[in-house]
C-alpha distance (Angstrom), angle and dihedral (degrees) to the residues before:
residue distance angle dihedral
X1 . . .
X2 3.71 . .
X3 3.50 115.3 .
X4 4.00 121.2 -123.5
X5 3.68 138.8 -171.4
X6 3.87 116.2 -146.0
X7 3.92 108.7 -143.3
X8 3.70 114.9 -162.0
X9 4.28 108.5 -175.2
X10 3.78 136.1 148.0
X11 3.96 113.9 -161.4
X12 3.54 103.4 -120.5
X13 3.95 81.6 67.7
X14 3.61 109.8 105.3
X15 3.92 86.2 -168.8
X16 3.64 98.4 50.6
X17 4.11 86.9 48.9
X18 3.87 85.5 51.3
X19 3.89 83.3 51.0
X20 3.74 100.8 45.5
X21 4.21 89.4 51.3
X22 4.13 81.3 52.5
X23 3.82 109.0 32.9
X24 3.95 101.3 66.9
X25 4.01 88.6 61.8
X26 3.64 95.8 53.2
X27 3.54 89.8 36.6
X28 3.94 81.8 51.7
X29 4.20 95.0 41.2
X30 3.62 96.8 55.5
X31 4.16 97.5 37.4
X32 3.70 87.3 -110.5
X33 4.02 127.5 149.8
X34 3.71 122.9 -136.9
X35 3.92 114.0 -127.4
X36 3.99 95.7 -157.4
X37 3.90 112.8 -140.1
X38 3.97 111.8 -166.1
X39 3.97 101.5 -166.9
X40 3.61 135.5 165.5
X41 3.80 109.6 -112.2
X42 3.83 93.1 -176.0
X43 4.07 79.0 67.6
X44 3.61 99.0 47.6
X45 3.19 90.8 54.8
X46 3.69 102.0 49.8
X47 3.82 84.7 48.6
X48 3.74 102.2 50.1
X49 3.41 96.4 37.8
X50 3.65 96.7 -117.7
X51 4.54 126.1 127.8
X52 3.66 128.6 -152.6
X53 3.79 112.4 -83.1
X54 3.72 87.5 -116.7
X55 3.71 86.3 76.4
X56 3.47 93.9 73.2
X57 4.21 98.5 65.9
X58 3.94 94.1 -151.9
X59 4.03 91.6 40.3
X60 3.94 87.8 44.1
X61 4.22 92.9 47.1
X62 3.97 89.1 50.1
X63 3.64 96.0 46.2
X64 3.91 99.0 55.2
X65 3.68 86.6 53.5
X66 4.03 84.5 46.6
X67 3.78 95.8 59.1
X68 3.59 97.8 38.4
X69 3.96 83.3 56.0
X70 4.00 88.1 52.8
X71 3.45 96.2 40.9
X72 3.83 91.4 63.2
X73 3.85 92.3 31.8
X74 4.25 82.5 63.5
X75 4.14 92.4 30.6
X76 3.64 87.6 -116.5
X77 3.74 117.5 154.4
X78 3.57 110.1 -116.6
X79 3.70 139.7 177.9
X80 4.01 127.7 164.3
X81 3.71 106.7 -116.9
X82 4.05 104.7 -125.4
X83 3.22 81.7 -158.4
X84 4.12 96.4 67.6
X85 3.25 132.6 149.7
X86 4.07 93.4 59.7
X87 3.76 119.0 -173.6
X88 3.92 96.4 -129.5
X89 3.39 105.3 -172.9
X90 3.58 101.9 108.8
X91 3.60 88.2 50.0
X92 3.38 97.5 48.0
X93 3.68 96.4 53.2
X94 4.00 89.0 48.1
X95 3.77 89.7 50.9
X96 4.34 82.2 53.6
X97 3.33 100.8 38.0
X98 4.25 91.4 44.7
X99 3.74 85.9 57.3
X100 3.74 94.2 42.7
X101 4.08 93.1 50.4
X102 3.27 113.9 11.2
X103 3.80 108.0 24.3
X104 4.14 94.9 165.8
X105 3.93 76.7 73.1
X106 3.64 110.6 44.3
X107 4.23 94.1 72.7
X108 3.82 87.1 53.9
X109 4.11 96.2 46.0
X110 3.63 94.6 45.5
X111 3.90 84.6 47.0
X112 4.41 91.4 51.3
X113 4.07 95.4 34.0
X114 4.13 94.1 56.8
X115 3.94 93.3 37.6
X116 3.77 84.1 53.9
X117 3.73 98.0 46.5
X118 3.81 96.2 36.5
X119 3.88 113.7 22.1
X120 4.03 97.8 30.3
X121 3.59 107.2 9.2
X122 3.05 122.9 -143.4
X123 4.30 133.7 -176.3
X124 4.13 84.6 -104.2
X125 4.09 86.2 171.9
X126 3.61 89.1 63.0
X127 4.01 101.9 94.1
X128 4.15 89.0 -146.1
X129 3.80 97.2 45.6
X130 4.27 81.6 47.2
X131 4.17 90.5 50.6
X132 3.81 91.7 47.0
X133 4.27 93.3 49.5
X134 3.49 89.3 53.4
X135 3.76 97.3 35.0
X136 4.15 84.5 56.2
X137 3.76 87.3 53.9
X138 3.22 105.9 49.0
X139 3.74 103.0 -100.6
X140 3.89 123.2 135.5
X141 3.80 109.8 -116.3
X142 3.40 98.9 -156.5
X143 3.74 95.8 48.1
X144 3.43 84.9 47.2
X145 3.58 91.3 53.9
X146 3.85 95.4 55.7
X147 3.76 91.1 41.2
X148 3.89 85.9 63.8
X149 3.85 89.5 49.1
X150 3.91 102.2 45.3
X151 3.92 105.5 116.4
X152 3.09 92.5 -134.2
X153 4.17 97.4 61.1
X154 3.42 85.7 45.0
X155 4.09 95.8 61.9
X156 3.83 92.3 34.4
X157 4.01 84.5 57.0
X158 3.51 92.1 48.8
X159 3.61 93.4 45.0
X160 3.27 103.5 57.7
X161 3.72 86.7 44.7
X162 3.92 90.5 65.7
X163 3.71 93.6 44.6
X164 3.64 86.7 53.3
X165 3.68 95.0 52.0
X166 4.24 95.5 37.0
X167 4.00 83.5 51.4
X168 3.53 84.3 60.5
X169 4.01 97.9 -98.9
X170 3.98 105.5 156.2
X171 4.19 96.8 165.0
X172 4.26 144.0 5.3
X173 2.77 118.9 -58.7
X174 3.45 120.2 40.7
X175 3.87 135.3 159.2
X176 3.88 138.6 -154.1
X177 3.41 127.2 -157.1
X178 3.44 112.8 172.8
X179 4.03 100.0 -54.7
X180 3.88 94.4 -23.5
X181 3.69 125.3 104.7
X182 3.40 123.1 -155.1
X183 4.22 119.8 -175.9
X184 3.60 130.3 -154.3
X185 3.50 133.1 11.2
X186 3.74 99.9 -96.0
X187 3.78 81.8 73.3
X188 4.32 98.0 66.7
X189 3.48 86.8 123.2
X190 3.12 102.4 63.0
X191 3.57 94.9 54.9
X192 3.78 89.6 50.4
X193 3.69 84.7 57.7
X194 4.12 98.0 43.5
X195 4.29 76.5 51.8
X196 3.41 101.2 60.6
């Protein structure tokens, strides 16, 4: 049986960015294939009760000097986005609705929306700063923009967002292998180790 790695990851995440620069090699090391989870994490944690760490002001002020410190640990470009939190909805239903219809796509948006959140940040929440990214890379705004209101996106987005949460999913990101959860990106090695 092949082995697979569940990825569960919302953009405004700087952990699940962290994750998706670091994933694809273990994935790669241990002949593994990524199953790529697009979720809201606003709506997992509204529905398990739990808040961003950056509520917490001392938890938040450690944890940006955390991820900078893992970042360069993993020599992956980094930089906080001033611009955080970012209401990702739209972007998450254009990362779901890219690999629903036009999955030749979805690799390359996931690979422009985290660089621009987390490497060069941009204000992705703003609808014109959105229109120009995509516009620079080639993407149709406007058929982005009814991609992003197709009903159908919409309830896959939210879908998968329940799963997540009733699999017991309570931030981004999260892994499956097999049965076995692991959460947050510090934990990598333990998913190479569940994939070997």
């Amino acid at each position: 049986m092949a082995k697979t790695v569940e990825f569960f990851y919302d953009f405004g995440s700087p952990a699940s960015y962290l994750a998706f620069k670091r994933l694809p090699g273990i994935a790669a090391e241990r002949g593994a294939t990524i199953v790529w989870r697009p979720m809201l994490l606003g709506g997992v944690f509204k529905a398990s009760g739990n808040t961003s760490p950056v509520t917490v002001p001392a938890k938040g002020k450690w944890m940006a000097g955390d991820l900078q410190r893992w970042a360069a640990k993993s020599g992956v470009p980094f930089a906080f986005n001033p611009f955080f939190p970012v209401n990702t909805l739209t972007l998450m239903r254009g990362a779901t609705g890219l690999q629903m219809r036009q999955p030749a796509d979805f690799a390359r948006f996931n690979d422009i929306v985290f660089d621009a959140m987390w490497r060069t940040p941009r204000n992705l929440g703003d609808a014109a700063v959105l229109a120009a990214l995509l516009a620079e890379h080639g993407f149709d705004a406007d058929a982005f923009a009814a991609l992003v209101a197709d009903p159908e996106v919409k309830a896959r987005l939210v879908a998968t967002t329940d799963e997540a949460v009733q699999r017991g999913v309570f931030g981004a990101p999260t892994f499956f292998v097999g049965g076995e959860m692991h959460f947050g990106q510090d934990r990598l090695d333990f998913v190479r180790d569940a994939l070997a």
